[in-house]
Structure formats: C-alpha cells, structure tokens
N, C-alpha and C positions, 0 to 999 in steps of 0.2 A: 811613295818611295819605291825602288826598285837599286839594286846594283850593276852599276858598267855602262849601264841605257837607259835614258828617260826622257820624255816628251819635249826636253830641250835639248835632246842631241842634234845635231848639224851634221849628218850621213853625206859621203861619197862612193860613189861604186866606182873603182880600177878595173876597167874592164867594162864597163857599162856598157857598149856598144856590139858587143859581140851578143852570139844569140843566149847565152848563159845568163849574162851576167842582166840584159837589157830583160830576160824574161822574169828574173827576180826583182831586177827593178819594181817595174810593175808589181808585182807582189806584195813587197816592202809598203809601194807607196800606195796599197790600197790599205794597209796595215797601220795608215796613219804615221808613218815613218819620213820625217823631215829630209827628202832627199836634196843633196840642195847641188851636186856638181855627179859628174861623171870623169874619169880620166882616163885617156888612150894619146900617147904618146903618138905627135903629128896628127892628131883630130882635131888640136885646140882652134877653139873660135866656133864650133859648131853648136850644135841642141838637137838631143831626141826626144820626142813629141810622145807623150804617155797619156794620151786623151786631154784632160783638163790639164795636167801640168807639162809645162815646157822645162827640160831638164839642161842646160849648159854642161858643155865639154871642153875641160883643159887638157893642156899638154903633159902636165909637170903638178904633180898631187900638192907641192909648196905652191906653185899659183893660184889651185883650188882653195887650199884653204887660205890664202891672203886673200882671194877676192870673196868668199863665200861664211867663212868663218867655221868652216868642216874642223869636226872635233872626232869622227869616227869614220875610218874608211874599213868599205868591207871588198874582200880581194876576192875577183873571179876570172883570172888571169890563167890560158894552160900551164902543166906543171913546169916546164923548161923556165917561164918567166916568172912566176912565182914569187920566187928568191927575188931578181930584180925588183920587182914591187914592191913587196915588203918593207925589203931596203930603204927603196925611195921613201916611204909613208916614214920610216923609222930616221931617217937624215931631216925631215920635214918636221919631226917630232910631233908626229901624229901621236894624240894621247889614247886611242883606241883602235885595232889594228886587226880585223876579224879575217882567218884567212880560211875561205871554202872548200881554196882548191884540195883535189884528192891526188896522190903520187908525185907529192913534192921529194926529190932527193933527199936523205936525210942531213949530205954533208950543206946542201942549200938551208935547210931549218937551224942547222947550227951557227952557219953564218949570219943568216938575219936576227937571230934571237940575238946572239951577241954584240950586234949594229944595233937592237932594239935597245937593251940593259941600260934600264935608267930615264927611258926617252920616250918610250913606246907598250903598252899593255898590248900584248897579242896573244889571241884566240885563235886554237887552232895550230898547224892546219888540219886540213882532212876533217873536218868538222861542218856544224849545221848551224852554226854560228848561235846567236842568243837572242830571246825575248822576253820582254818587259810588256807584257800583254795589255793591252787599251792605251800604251803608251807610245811605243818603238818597237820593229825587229831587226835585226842586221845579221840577213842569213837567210835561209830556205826553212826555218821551222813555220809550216802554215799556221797561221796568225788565226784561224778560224777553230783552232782545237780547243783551248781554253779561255778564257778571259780572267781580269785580274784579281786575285787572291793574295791569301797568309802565306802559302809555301815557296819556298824556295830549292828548286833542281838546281843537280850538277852530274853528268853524266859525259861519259867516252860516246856511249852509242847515241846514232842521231836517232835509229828507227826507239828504241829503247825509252829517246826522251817523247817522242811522238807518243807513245800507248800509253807514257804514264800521265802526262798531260790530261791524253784523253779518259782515263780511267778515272782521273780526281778532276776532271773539268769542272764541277759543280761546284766545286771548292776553289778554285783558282789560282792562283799564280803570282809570285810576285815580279820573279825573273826565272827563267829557265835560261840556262848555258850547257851547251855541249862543245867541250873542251874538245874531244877529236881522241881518238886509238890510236895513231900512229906512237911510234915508239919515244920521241922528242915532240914535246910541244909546247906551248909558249905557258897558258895559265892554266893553273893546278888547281885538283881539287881539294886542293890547302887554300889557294886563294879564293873560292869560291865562299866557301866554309868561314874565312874571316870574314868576307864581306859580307855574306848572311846573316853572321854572328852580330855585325853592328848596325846592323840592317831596322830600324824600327818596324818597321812592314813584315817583315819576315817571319812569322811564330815558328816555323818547323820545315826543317832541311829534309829532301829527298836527297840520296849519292845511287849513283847508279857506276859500275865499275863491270869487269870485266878481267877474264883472267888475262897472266900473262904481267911483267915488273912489278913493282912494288906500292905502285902511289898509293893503290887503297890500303893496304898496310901504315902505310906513313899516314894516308887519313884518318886511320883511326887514332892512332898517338894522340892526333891534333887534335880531335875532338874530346877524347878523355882529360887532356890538359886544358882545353881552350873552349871547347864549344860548352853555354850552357841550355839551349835551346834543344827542344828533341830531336832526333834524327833515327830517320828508318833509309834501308839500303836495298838493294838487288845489286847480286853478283853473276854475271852472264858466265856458263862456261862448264856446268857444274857434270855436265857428260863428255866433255871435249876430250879429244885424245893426244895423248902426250906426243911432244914433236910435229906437231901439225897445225899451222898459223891459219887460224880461227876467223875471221871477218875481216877484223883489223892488223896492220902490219905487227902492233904491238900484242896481239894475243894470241901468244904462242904459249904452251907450258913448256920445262925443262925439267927431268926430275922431281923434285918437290918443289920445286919454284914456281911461285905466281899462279897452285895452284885457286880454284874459288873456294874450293873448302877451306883452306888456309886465310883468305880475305873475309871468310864470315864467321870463322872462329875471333881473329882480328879485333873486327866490327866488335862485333858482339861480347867480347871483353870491355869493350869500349862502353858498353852500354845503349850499345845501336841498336835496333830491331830488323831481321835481316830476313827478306820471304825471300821463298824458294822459286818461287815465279811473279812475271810482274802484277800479276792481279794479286795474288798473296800480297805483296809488297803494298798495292792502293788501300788494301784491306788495315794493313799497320795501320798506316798514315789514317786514317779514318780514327781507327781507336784511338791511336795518340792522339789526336785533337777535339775525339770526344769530350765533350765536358767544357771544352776552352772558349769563351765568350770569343766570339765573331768580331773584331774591329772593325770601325768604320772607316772605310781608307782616307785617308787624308788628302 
C-alpha cells in the first residue's frame, strides 16, 4: 500500500523531451516507475529511446492519456509554461498532477488550482515531487535513498525530505511527498496526513514544515482531532531572521507570525514529538516505533 502512487500508476512526463525533464525520466524509469507517454506540444508522433524502453510523445496530455491510459502526469515545463500545463493535464482530468517546476508565478498557481478543483490532485509546485519506494516515483526524489517501509513523510523541503529518508532508511517508507514551500500550492499537509491516516501500510507520520504561514499550525489541529497514528516533526527556521525570505518563497517570518517556535509549541500540544534538528527528529521516529512489531507488507 502506499498513497497517491503505486506500482499501477500509468506516469507521463510534460516535458519529457527537454534536457530536464528527459534526464528525470531516466531516473524515474530506473525507479521502476511505469512511464508510459511523454508530452511536448508539436512533438506528437515521436519516441525517446531510454536504453531498453522506447517512450512515445503526444502532442496534447488528453491524447496521452486516451491512448496510454496515463493517470499521473508529472510537469517539468519552464516557469513561463507552467501554468499552461497544468491546465492542460487539469482540462484532461488528470487524476494526479505533480508540478517540479521551481518560479511558477503565483497568479499562474492560482489559476491552475482553480482549473484543477474537483478534477485534478496537484502536487506542488516548486517541489520534489513523491515516492512510493519499490513501487513508483514521480519527481526527482532519488529512488536509491530508502526502500519501502511503515513511515509515512510529508514535507515543504525537498533537501529536508532527502536526509530524513536517508537517516530512517533502514526502516523504510511507505510514500514520501514533498508538497513544495512556495506560498500557494495544490496538496496539504492536511491531505497527506488523511491519507496516511487511512493508509494500512503506514504506522507513523513524519511532517517536516518550515517557517513562514500557517499550514503547520492548521496541521496540528488536524492531527489532534483526526490523526490516531504517531507523529513526530522538524520545523526548519528556528535561527532565521525576521523579514528575510528563507529558502523557499513562502518562508518568510513577520512579527510573530509563522514563527518555528510557534509551529512546535503547535505540534507539540498536538501530541507531536518535534526534534530540534533532523537527526534529533530520525531519533523520535526510532523510539516511537520502538517496540511496534514490523509488518509484513502486503
């Protein structure tokens, strides 16, 4: 089990042809990831050649998935087209909709989420898309850092979700998702956390957050009311100086706003367990599932 991705996903890359998008390919598709179309508008009728797999190119993401049966497109489009992409995958009713690019406009993120609403699950953007380790990736998280386990991430930072990956590798994964820092973006770590929550596979939620708005606030609400599985956290930010946008677009503090110390007081009303660094944080995660018999994955 896994959420968002799994070994029957039907993967498109937008973008596939450019050196970006065609270098992830490869990636993906050594990750075991069902690539089945590529999409670059006026390429249609071609194929790029990935050593053993020959990958087909549409014009038009609704092509790809009429002829292919694509149920996940991941966008690596420059920021200017973006938007347009999105779109498209979102008019196509693409049920999963992972966007990489980094310096999307934000009035373009607004417009395509609201083209999305109802039609389209999107990840991102300015993210590192998600992985369902021994199953699928759809994104640039290397597939070589953990393999599949009981945890469940959800995190803003890509490098953030890489170390913690690495640091509980031995433990495994069930899905990692990195939602993206930009200030708007499509899936929450309210949604992650539900689907965790119903997740069989899943025993125990990592949240990785960062200062700057409010989501980690709001996830802890959700967790107090909704989550019964354990959860431990990091909150990036905790030296960061006021009035000075931090990594991501959206980690900025203001006042007392969106400080981290405020997100791990939060948490940790919550009943979260919240380390001060990310190896503190692998350390949580270890004790919390000390003791908890190992399933066998299914």
């Amino acid at each position: 089990m896994a959420i968002f991705l799994t070994k029957d996903s039907r993967v498109l890359v937008q973008g596939m042809t450019g050196a970006e998008g065609a270098r992830h390919t490869a990636r993906m598709l050594a990750a075991d990831t069902d690539i089945v179309a590529g999409v670059t508008p006026g390429k249609g009728g071609r194929s790029v050649d990935f050593g053993d797999r020959k990958v087909p190119v549409f014009g038009t993401v609704a092509e790809a998935m009429e002829e292919t049966g694509a149920d996940v497109s991941v966008v690596f489009v420059p920021p200017r087209f973006a938007g347009a992409a999105v779109e498209e995958a979102a008019e196509a009713a693409m049920p999963l909709c992972v966007v990489i690019t980094e310096g999307v406009p934000v009035h373009d993120t607004l417009r395509f989420l609201a083209k999305a609403r109802g039609r389209t699950r999107v990840v991102g953007p300015n993210c590192p898309g998600l992985i369902s380790p021994g199953q699928a990736s759809a994104g640039i998280v290397p597939a070589d850092i953990a393999g599949h386990g009981r945890i469940g991430l959800v995190s803003k930072s890509g490098t953030l979700t890489y170390q913690l990956m690495y640091e509980l590798r031995d433990l495994g994964f069930s899905t990692a998702v990195g939602i993206g820092g930009d200030p708007v973006i499509g899936t929450t770590h309210i949604d992650c956390l539900r689907a965790f929550e119903d997740d069989p596979a899943t025993e125990a939620i990592v949240v990785i957050g960062e200062i700057g708005g409010d989501a980690e606030e709001r996830a802890a609400a959700f967790i107090s009311a909704r989550v019964t599985k354990p959860v431990v956290a990091y909150v990036a930010g905790f030296t960061a100086p006021e009035g000075k946008t931090m990594g991501h677009a959206g980690a900025i503090v203001s006042g007392s706003s969106g400080t981290a110390q405020a997100k791990k007081e939060a948490l940790e009303a919550a009943g979260v367990r919240v380390g001060r660094t990310p190896s503190e944080t692998a350390r949580l995660m270890r004790s919390v599932l000390a003791g908890r018999p190992i399933r066998e994955a299914s």
